[in-house]
TIRODREN-573875 format. One record per residue (C-alpha): residue number from 1; residue in one letter; x, y, z. Coordinates in nm, 2 decimals. Example, Ala and Ser with C-alpha at 12.3 -4.5 7.8 and 13.67 -1.06 7.14 Angstrom:
<sites>
     n   res        X        Y        Z
     1     a     1.23    -0.45     0.78
     2     s     1.37    -0.11     0.71
</sites>
This chain:
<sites>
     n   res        X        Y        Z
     1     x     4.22    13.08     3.66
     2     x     4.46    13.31     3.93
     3     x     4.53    13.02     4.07
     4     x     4.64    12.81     3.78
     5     x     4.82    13.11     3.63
     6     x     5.02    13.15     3.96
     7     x     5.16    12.80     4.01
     8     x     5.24    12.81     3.65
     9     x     5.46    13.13     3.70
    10     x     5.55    12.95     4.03
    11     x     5.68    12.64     3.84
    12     x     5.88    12.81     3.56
    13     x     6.06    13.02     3.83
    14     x     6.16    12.68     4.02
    15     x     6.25    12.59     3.61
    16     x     6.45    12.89     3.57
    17     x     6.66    12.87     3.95
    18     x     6.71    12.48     3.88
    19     x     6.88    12.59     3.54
    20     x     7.09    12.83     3.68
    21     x     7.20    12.66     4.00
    22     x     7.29    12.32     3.79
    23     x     7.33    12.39     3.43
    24     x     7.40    12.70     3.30
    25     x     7.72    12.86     3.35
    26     x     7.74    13.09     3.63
    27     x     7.83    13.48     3.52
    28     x     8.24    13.56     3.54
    29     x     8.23    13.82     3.85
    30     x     8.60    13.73     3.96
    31     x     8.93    13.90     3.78
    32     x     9.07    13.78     3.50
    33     x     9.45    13.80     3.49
    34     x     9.59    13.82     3.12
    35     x     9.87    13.61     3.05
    36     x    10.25    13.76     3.13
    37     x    10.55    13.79     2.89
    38     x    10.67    13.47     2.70
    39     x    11.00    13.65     2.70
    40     x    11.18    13.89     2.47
    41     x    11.48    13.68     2.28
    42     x    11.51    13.33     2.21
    43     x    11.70    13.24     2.54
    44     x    11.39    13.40     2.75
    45     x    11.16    13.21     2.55
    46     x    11.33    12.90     2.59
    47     x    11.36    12.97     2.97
    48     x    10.97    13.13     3.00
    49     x    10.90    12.74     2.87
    50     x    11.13    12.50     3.07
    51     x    10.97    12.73     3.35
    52     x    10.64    12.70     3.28
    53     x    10.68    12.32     3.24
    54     x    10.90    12.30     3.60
    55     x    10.69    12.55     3.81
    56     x    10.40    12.60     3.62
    57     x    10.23    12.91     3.48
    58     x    10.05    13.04     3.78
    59     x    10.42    13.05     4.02
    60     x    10.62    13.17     3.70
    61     x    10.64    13.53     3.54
    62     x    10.89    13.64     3.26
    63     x    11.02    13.99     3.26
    64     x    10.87    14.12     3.59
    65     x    10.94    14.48     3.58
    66     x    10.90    14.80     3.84
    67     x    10.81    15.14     3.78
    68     x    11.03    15.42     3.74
    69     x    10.93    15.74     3.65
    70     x    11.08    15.91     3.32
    71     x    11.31    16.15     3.29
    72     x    11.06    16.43     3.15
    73     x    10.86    16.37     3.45
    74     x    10.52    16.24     3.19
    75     x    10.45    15.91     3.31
    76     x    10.60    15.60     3.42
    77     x    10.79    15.35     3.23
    78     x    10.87    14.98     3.30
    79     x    11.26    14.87     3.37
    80     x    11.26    14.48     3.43
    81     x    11.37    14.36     3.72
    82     x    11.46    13.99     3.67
    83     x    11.43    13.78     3.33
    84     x    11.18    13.53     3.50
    85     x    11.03    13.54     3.85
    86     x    10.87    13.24     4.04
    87     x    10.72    13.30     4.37
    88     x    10.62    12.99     4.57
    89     x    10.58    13.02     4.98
    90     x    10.87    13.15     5.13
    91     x    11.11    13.10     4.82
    92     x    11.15    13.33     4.57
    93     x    11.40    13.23     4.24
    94     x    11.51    13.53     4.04
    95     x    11.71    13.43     3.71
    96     x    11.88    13.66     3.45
    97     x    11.91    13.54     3.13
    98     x    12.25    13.61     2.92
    99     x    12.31    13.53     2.57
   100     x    12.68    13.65     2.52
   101     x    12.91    13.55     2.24
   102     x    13.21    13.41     2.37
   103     x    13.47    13.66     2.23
   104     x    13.71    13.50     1.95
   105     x    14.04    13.71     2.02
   106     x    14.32    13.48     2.01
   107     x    14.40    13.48     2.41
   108     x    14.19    13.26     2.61
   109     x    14.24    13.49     2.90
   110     x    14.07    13.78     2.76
   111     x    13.84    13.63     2.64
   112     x    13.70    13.45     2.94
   113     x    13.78    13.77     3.13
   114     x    13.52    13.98     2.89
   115     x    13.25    13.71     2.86
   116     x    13.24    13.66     3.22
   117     x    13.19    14.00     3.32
   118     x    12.91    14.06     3.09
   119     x    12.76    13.75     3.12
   120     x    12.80    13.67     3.50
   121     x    12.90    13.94     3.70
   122     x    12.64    14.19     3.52
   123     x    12.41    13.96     3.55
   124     x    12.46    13.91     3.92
   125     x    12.43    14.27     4.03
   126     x    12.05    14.24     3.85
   127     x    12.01    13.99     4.05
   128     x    12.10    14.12     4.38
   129     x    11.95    14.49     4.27
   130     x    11.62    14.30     4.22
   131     x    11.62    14.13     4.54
   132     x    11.66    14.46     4.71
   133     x    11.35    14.64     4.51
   134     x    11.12    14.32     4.59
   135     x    11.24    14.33     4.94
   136     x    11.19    14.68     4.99
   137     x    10.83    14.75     4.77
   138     x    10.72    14.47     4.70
   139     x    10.37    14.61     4.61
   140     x    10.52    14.75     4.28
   141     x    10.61    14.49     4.06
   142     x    10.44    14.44     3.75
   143     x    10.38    14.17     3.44
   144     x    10.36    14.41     3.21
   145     x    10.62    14.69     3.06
   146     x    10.31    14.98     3.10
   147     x    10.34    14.88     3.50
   148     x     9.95    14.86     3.48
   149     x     9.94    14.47     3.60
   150     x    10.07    14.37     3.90
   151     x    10.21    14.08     4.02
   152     x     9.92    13.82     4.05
   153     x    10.00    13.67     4.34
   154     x    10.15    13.77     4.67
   155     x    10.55    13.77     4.79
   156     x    10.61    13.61     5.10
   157     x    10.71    13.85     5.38
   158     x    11.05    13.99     5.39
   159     x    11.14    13.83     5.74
   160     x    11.04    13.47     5.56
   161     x    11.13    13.52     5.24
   162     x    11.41    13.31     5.08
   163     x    11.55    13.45     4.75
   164     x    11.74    13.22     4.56
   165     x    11.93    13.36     4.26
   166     x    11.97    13.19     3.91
   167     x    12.25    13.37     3.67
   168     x    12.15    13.14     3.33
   169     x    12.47    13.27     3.12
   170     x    12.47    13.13     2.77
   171     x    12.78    13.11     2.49
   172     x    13.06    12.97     2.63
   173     x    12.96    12.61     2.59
   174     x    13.12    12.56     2.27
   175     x    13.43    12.71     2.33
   176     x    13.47    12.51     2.68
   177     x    13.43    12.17     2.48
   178     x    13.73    12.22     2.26
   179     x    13.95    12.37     2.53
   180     x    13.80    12.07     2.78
   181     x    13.62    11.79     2.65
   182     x    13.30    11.70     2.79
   183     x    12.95    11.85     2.80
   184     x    13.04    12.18     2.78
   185     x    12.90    12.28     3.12
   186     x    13.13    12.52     3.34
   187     x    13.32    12.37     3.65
   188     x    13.22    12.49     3.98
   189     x    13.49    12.58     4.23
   190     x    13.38    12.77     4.50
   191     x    13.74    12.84     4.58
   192     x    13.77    13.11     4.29
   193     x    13.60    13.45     4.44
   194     x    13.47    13.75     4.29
   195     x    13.76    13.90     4.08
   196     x    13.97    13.61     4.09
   197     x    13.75    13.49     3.80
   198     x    13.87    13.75     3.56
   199     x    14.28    13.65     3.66
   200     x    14.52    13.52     3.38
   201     x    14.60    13.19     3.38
   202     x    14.98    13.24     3.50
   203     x    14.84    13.42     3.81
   204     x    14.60    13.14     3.93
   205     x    14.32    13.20     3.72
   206     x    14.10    12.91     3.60
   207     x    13.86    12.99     3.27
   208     x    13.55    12.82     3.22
   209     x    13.53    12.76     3.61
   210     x    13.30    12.94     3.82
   211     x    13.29    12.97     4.21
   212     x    13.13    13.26     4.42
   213     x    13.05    13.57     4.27
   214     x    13.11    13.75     4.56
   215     x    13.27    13.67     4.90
   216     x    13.02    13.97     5.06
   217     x    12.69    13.95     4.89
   218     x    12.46    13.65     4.90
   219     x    12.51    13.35     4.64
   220     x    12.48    13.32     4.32
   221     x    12.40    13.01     4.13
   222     x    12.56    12.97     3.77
   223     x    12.42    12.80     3.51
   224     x    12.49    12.78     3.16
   225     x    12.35    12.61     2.79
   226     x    12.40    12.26     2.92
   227     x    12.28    12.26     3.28
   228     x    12.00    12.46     3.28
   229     x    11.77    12.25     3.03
   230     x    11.96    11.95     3.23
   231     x    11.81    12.11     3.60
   232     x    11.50    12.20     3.49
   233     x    11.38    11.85     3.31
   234     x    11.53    11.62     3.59
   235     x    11.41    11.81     3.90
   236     x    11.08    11.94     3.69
   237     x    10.81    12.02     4.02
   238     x    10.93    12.38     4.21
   239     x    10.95    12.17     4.53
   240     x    11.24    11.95     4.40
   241     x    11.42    12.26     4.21
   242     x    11.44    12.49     4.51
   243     x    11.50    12.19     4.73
   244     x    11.83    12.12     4.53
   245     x    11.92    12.51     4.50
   246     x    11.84    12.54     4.87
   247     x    12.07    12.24     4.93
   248     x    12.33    12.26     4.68
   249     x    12.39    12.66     4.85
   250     x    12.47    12.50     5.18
   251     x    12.70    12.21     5.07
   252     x    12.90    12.51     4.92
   253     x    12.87    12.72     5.23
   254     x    13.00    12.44     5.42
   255     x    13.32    12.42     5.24
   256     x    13.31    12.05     5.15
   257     x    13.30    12.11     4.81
   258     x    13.64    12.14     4.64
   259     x    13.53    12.11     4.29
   260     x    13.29    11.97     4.05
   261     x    13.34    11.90     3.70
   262     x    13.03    12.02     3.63
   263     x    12.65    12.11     3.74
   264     x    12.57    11.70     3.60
   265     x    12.83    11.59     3.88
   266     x    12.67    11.79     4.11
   267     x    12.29    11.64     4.01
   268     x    12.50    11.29     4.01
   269     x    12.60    11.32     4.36
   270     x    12.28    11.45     4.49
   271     x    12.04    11.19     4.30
   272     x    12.25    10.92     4.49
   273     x    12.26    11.03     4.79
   274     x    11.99    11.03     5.08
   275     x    12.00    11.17     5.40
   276     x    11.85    11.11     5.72
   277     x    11.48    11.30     5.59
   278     x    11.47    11.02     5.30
   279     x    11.53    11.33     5.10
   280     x    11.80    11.38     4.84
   281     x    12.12    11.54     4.94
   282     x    12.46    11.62     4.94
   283     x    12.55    11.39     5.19
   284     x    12.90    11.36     5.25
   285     x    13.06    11.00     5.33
   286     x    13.25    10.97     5.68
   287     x    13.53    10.80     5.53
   288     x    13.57    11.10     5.31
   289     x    13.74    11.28     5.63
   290     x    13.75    11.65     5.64
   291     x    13.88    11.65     5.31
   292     x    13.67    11.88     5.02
   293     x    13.50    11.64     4.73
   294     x    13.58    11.63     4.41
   295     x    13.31    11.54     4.21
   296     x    13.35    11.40     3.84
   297     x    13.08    11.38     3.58
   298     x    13.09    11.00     3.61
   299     x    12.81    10.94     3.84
   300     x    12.57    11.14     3.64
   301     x    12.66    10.95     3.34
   302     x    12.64    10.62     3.48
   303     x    12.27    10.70     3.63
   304     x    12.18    10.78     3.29
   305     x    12.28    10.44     3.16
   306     x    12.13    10.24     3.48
   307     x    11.80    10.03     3.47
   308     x    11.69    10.29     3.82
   309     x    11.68    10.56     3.56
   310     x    11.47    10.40     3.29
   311     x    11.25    10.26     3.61
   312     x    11.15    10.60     3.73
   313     x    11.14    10.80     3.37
   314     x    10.85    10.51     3.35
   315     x    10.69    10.58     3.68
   316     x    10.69    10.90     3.63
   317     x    10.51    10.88     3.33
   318     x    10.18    10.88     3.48
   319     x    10.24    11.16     3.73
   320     x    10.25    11.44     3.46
   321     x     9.87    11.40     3.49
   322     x     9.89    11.58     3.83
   323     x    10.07    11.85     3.62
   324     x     9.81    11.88     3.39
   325     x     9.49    11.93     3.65
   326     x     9.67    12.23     3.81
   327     x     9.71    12.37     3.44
   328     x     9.38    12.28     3.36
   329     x     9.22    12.47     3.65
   330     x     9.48    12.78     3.60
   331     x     9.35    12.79     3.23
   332     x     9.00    12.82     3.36
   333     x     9.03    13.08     3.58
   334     x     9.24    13.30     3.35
   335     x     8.99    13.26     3.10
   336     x     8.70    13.29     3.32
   337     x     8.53    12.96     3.26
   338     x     8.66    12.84     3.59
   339     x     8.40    12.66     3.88
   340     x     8.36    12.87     4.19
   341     x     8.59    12.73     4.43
   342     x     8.35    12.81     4.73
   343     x     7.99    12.95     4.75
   344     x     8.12    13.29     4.74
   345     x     8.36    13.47     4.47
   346     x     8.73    13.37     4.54
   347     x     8.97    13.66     4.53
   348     x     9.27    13.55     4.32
   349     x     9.48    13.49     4.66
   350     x     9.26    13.23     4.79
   351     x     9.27    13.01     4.43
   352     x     9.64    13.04     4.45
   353     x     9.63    12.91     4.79
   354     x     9.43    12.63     4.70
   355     x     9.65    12.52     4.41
   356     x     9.98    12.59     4.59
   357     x     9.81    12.22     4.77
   358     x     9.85    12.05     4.45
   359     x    10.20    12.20     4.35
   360     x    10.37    12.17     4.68
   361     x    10.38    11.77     4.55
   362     x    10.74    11.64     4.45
   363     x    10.77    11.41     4.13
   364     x    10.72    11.08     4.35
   365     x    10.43    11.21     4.53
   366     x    10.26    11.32     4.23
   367     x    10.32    11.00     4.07
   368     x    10.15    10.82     4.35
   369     x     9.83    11.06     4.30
   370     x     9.81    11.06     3.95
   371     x     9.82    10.66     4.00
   372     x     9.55    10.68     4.21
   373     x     9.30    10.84     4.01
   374     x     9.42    10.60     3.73
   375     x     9.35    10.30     3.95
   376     x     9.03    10.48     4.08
   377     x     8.88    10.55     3.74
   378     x     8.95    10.21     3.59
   379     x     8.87     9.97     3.82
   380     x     8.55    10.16     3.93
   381     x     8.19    10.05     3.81
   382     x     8.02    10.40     3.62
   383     x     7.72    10.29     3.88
   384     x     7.90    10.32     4.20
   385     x     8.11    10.58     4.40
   386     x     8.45    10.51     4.55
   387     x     8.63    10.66     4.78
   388     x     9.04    10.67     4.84
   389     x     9.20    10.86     5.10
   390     x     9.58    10.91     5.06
   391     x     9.79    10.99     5.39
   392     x    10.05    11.24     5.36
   393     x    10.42    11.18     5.37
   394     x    10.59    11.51     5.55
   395     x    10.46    11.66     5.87
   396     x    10.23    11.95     5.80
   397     x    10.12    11.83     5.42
   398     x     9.77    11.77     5.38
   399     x     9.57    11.39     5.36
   400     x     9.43    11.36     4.98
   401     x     9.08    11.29     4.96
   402     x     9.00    11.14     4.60
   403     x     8.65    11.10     4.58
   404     x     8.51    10.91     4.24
   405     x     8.08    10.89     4.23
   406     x     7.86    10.84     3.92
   407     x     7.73    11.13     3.72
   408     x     7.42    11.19     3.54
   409     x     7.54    11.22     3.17
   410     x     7.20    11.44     3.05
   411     x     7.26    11.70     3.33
   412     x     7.58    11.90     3.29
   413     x     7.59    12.09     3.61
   414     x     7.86    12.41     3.60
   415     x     7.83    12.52     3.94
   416     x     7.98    12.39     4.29
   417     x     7.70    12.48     4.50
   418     x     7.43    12.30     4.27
   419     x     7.67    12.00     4.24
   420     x     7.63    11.94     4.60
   421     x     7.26    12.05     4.62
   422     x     7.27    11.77     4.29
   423     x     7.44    11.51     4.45
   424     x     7.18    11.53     4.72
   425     x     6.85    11.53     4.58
   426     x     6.92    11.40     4.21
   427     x     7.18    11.15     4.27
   428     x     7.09    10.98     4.60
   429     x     7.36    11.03     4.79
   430     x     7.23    11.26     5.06
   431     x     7.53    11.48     5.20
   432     x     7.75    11.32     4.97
   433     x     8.09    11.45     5.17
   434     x     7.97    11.36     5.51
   435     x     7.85    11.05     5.49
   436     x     8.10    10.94     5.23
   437     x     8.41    11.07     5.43
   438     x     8.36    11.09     5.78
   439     x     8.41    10.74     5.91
   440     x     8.73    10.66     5.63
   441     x     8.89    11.02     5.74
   442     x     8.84    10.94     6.12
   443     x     9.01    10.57     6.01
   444     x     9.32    10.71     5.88
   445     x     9.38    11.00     6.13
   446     x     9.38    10.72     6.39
   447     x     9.06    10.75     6.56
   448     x     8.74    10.49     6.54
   449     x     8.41    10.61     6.69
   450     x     8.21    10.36     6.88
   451     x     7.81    10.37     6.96
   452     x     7.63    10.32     7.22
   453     x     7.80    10.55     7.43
   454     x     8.15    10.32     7.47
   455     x     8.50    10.45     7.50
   456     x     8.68    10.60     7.18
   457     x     8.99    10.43     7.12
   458     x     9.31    10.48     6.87
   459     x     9.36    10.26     6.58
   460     x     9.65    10.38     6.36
   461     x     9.64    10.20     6.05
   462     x    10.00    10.17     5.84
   463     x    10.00    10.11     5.48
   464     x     9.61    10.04     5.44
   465     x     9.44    10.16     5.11
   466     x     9.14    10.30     5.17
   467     x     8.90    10.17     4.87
</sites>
């Protein structure tokens, strides 16, 4: 009877750690981050949402504020900082968001004197004021206007970090049709300088053109109603946004921009162009001498119309998928429902860190993933496993292992470390990674191991799918 009654407690304890370790959920011991801001007005809405679709919500924070203490001395209050933060690496973009009417005075002048001093210039000295707090203290920046949340994830040291800032000025896109035509979009003339801006027209000044800010303090990018939305959904992954404000700041540093009729004949000119990376860029043709460009709106409107464009708004179709797994696993761990990532609790850090993998993708890499798994999952019997590996295609990105292997659909199994312990006593594939991976990985990194003691030797293989 002891006996019996023992290997009966024995077998409902092995019952009770089987359901733990495979099926039930395993207890929420990590922090859960509430969501930031959505913005305040209807123009920081708008941008909190082209920026969560473009960078995603984990790199992308509205109103990021600092502490300050009040003026009674009780407490501390919140004073925001920037209108939306993203943090990603070593680049940081800070925008401030301005929704200005265009003043309606009778004298163009003025008018585009007043609007672009409170919707440019003010805005730039946020910009340049918040770049010196998240410099300086970076440890005190907060989600929330109480200053009791901070940042989620971490700023990139100072001596790395690259701060690119994003003036979005809105208003003067209706007036700047009737008095030039077009799209409504300012010009960009880097020749105009700080308070030339704000000069009448009979003493060189230019309205509804914009150049540099200031000829002392770092640059300034200027956007407006038009070309934000037309930025933001036509380079819409952070590495092809800050890649075009990273390079688009240097073809204006170099001087070889006289003028552009707009931020579209910028795009224009960089979409057409590739450079010696196979990257886009503003490449500048020899024959064009060492004179500055100027760039009409032309090209952009003429990709719009072109059988290329309709090609890759179809290819692309399928890499939004890519988009929606990093969401998907963000939404998890925000709400606490997320998978371990290893066999010990993740700090928030370390699942950023892991994502920022999946995120570093441009559009056309993502594409190609997204495909993958597509391809994977339909041609792939539910009884067998396959197996794709998918080389990388900059130095220093990772190889993608996509690994697709039957499931058994009356065990739901919620955490990592039974899945493995699952896939090697319940599904028959005994050290399912290893075995599966070792020889394809060694393959396509260029190396074959022979038995039998005989000479390793170097077998790079170009284009091969691994199936």
């Amino acid at each position: 009877m002891g006996r019996k009654s023992r290997e009966k407690r024995e077998r409902k304890a092995r019952e009770t750690e089987f359901r733990r370790a495979y099926v039930e959920a395993p207890p929420v011991k990590y922090p859960v981050r509430p969501r930031p801001s959505s913005g305040s007005t209807g123009s920081e809405r708008a941008l909190a949402k082209l920026a969560r679709e473009t960078f995603l919500s984990l790199w992308s924070y509205p109103n990021v504020v600092r502490d300050e203490p009040q003026a009674n001395g009780k407490g501390i209050i919140g004073k925001e900082i920037a209108d939306l933060l993203v943090v990603f690496e070593d680049d940081v973009v800070l925008f401030s968001d301005k929704d200005c009417v265009f003043p309606s005075t009778g004298n163009l002048d003025v008018d585009w004197s007043r609007w672009y001093r409170n919707a440019i210039d003010k805005s730039a000295k946020q910009l340049w004021g918040a770049e010196r707090h998240i410099r300086a203290r970076p440890e005190r920046i907060f989600i929330d206007p109480k200053c009791e949340i901070r940042l989620p994830i971490p700023l990139p040291d100072a001596a790395r970090m690259r701060v690119h800032r994003v003036v979005v000025a809105h208003g003067a896109a209706q007036r700047c049709r009737e008095a030039l035509g077009g799209s409504g979009s300012l010009m960009i003339v880097p020749g105009i300088v700080g308070d030339d801006h704000q000069l009448p027209r009979e003493k060189g000044g230019q309205p509804f053109a914009a150049g540099r800010v200031s000829a002392s303090k770092p640059y300034v990018h200027i956007l407006d109603d038009t070309s934000l939305d037309l930025l933001l959904k036509n380079l819409d992954t952070v590495w092809d946004f800050v890649g075009y404000l990273r390079k688009k700041e240097a073809f204006v540093a170099s001087g070889r921009l006289g003028m552009a009729a707009g931020e579209e004949a910028l795009l224009g000119w960089y979409v057409g162009k590739i450079n010696e990376h196979d990257e886009h860029d503003f490449v500048v043709p020899a024959e064009a001498g060492d004179r500055p460009l100027a760039l009409s709106e032309s090209r952009w409107h003429d990709f719009l119309k072109s059988g290329e464009r309709r090609r890759k708004l179809k290819a692309d179709a399928v890499g939004y998928f890519w988009d929606e797994l990093i969401e998907l696993f963000t939404r998890h761990y925000m709400a606490g429902t997320s998978h371990h990532l290893t066999e010990v609790e993740s700090a928030h850090y370390d699942f950023e860190r892991v994502l920022r993998f999946f995120a570093r993708e441009n559009r056309t890499r993502r594409r190609l993933l997204a495909d993958a798994i597509r391809d994977m999952h339909r041609t792939t019997p539910p009884d067998q496993r396959r197996l794709r590996i998918v080389p990388p295609m900059r130095a220093g990105d990772p190889y993608w292992v996509l690994l697709l292997f039957p499931f058994p659909e009356n065990l739901k199994c919620r955490s990592q470390s039974g899945l493995r312990a699952l896939s090697e006593r319940e599904a028959g594939f005994p050290q399912l990674l290893p075995s599966c991976c070792e020889a394809e990985v060694a393959r396509c990194l260029g190396h074959r191991r022979i038995r039998n003691g005989e000479r390793s030797r170097r077998a790079r293989l170009r284009g091969r799918r691994i199936s």
